[in-house]
N, C-alpha and C positions, 0 to 999 in steps of 0.2 A: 670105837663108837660107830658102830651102823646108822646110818642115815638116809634115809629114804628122800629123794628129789622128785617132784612132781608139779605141775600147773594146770593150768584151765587153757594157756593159748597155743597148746601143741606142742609137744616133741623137738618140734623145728625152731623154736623162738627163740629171739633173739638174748630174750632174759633168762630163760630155761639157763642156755651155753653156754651165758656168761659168767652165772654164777655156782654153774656144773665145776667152769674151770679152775675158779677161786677151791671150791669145797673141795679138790682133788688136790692142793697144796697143804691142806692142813691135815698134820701130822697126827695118825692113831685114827684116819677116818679111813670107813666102807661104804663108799658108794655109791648105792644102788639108783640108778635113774629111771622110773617107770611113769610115763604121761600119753596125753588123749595122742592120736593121731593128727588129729586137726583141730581147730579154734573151738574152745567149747564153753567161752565167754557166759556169764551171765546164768549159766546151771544150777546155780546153790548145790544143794544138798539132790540131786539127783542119782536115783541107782539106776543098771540094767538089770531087769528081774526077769522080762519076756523072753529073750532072746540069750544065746552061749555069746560071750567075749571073746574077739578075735586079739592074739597077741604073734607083735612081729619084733623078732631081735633087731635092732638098725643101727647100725656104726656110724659114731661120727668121724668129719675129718681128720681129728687127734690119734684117732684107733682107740678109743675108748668106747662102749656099747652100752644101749637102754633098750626098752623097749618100751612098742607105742601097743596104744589100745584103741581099741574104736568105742569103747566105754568113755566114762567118766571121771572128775578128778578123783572121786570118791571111789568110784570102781579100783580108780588106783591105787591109793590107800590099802582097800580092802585086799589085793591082790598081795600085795606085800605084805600086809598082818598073818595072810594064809598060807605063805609059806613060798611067794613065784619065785623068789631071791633070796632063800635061803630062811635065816633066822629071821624074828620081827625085829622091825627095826626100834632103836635108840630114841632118835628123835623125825618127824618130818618136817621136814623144807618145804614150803611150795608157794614157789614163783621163780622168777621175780616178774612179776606180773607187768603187761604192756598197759602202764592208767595205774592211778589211785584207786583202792577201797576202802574208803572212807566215810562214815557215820553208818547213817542206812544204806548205802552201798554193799556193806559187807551183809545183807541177808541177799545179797541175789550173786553174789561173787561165787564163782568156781576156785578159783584160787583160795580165799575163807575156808569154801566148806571143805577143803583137802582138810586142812589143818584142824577143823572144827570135828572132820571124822579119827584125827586120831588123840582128842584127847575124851573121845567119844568113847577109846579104844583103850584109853588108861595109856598114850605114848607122848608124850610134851610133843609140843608144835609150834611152827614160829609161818606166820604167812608174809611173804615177801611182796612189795608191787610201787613201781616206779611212776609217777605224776608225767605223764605227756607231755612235751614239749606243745606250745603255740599250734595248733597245724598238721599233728601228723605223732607218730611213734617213737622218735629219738630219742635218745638218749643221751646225759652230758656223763663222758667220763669223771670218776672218782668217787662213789655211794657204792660199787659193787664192794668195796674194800671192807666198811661198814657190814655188810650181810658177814663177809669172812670170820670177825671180828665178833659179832653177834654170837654166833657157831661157836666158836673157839671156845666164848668167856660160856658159854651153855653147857660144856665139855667138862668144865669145871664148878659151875653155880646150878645150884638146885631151882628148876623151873618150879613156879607154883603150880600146887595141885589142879588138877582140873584145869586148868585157865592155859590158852594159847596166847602167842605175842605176836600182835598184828603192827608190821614196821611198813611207815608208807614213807618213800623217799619227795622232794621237789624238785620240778624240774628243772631248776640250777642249781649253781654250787650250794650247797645247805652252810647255812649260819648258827649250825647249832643240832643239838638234838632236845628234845621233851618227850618226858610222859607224861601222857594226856588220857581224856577220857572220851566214847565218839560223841561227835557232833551230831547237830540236825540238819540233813541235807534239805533242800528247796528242789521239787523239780518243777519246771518250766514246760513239761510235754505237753504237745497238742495233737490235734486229730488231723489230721493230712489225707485227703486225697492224693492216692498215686493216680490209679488208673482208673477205667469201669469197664466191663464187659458187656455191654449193654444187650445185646444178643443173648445173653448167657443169664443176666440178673445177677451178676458178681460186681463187687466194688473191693477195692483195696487198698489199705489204709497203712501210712506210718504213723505210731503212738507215741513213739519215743526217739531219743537218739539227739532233743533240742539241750543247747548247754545248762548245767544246773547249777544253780546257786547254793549257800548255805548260809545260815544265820551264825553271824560273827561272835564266838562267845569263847573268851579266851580261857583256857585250858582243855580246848578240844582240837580232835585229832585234825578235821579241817582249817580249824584260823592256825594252828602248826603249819601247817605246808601251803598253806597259804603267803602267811611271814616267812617262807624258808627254811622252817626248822624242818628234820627228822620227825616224825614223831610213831611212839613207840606205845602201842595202850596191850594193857592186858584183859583179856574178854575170855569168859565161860559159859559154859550151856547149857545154866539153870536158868531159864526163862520164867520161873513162878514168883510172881508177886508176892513174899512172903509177907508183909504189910498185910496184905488185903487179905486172908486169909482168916481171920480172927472176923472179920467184916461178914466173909461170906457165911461162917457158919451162923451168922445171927439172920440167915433171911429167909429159913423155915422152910427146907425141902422138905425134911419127913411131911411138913401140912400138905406141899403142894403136891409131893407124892400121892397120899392119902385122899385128896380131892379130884384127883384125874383119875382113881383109879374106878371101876365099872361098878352099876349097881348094884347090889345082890339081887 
């Protein structure tokens, strides 16, 4: 089984390693680690289309090798479907991400859109990402075991079509696992004054980055990690309202085509 590894917060992360190291213990796997050079948080679904992609082969302490990009997690993706690392891969990995992505979270997640480009791409995908400690980026050992485990039973069970599996761990010992469906995230951001330039007619502003809430609604992926569970949702990437479809054809484009269009 080929396996592509990749993330949003660099090559060097703590999560990447960790769970590079796991995936290198399970038997009948290749591989391949390809992620951003540095933190590329918060990206979604971003390409580089302007500019060529630089790639650099970098060994880690084990003597085991990846390569970084100055691209994106999707550039990575894309890299490995094209051929950087041989064959395409089986399934991608990507995380295990520093923070939860959770509800609305995961349309601005880099980590997501890794996994969200390969079933984009017709490859199963599973997105990994760890809930922060109080204060900072830790992590509590014992959920990297879980990702392994995850993999393994993937190796043998049929992923659903089209649909990636988006696993967010809590930041203590987890009391369990659930599949859940996402939540609705609350943000709290405000408009902040950093600085002014006043000389210059510049002002600069933070918008975001205040703690965010979520409405408590049990069998969602946030009140799970909130109570301490695992939780575990499956998400696809037909975003069409099929519902509504039947709606819209009753609201008479041909007329309004027909009415806009120039006099004779």
């Amino acid at each position: 089984m080929r396996i592509l590894l990749t993330n949003d917060d660099g090559i060097s992360a703590p999560g990447l390693q960790a769970v590079r190291r796991v995936l290198r213990q399970l038997d009948g796997v290749e591989l391949a680690v390809i992620a951003p050079d540095s933190n590329r948080s918060a990206t979604a679904r971003s390409i580089t289309t302007r500019s060529p992609l630089s790639i650099e082969e970098v060994e880690f302490g084990d003597g085991d090798r990846g390569y970084a990009t100055d691209g994106t997690p999707v550039d990575c993706v894309r890299f490995a479907e094209l051929g950087l690392v041989g064959d395409r891969p089986d399934l991608i990995v990507s995380g295990i991400n520093h923070g939860a992505n959770l509800g609305d979270d995961i349309t601005y997640s880099g980590t997501v859109a890794a996994a969200l480009e390969g079933i984009v791409l017709g490859i199963p995908a599973v997105a990994l990402s760890q809930q922060s400690s109080t204060g900072g980026m830790g992590y509590v050992s014992g959920r990297f075991e879980f990702a392994a485990q995850l993999v393994a039973g993937l190796a043998t069970e049929a992923m659903p079509e089209a649909t990636l599996i988006n696993v967010n761990c809590p930041a203590g010992e987890p009391n369990g696992v659930e599949v859940t469906k996402l939540g609705k995230r609350i943000y709290n951001d405000e408009l902040k004054l950093v600085d002014e330039e006043t000389d210059r007619g510049r002002r600069r502003y933070e918008i975001y980055g205040w703690k965010p809430g979520y409405e408590e609604i049990e069998g969602t992926d946030l009140f799970a990690v909130a109570e301490g569970r695992i939780s575990v949702t499956p998400i696809h990437f037909d975003l069409t309202d099929h519902g509504g479809l039947e709606r819209l054809r009753g609201w008479g484009f041909a007329e309004m085509l027909a009415a806009s269009a120039p006099a004779a």
